[in-house]
N, C-alpha and C positions, 0 to 999 in steps of 0.2 A: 504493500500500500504506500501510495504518496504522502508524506508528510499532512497534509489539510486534510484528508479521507480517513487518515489513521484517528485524529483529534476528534472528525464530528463520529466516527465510530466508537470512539471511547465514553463522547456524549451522551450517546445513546443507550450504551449499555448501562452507563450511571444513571441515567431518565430513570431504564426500566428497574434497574435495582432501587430505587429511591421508591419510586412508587409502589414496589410491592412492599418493601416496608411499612410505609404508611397504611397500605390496605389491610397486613398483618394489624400494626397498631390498632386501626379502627376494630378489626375483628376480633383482638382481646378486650380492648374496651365493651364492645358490644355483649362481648361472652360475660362481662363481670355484673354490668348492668344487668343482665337477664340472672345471672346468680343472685344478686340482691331482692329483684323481682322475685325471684322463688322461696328467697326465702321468707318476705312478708307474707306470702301466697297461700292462705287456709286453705284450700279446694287441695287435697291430694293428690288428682289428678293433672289440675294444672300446675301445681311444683314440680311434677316430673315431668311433664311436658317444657315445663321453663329448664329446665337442669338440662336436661335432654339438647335442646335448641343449644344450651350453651358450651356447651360440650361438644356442637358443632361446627360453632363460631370459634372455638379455641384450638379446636383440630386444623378448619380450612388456614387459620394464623400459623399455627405450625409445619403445616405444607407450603406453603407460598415464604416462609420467612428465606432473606437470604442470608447465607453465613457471613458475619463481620470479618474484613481482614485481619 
């Protein structure tokens, strides 16, 4: 690669590593919220349905996270 082609490549791949970070981030946030939700949650059905959900928010955050260097 040319010099200028090598930078906006690098760009890019930094975009896309930043952004799924953030998308991680939001997706443990989300999973923590729905854990607090569960736990105020009388109905035993929907506690587990909340846990449930956030336990797939926390998963998708752990699949998409990228390794720090």
């Amino acid at each position: 690669m040319e010099g200028g082609n090598a930078w906006r490549t690098l760009g890019a791949v930094e975009f896309v590593e930043t952004a799924a970070r953030r998308r991680a981030e939001s997706y443990r946030e989300r999973a923590a919220q729905l854990s607090i939700m569960a736990d105020a949650e009388p109905i035993g059905s929907l506690r587990t349905e909340l846990l449930e959900l956030a336990a797939r928010y926390a998963g998708l955050a752990e699949n998409i996270e990228i390794p720090h260097d």
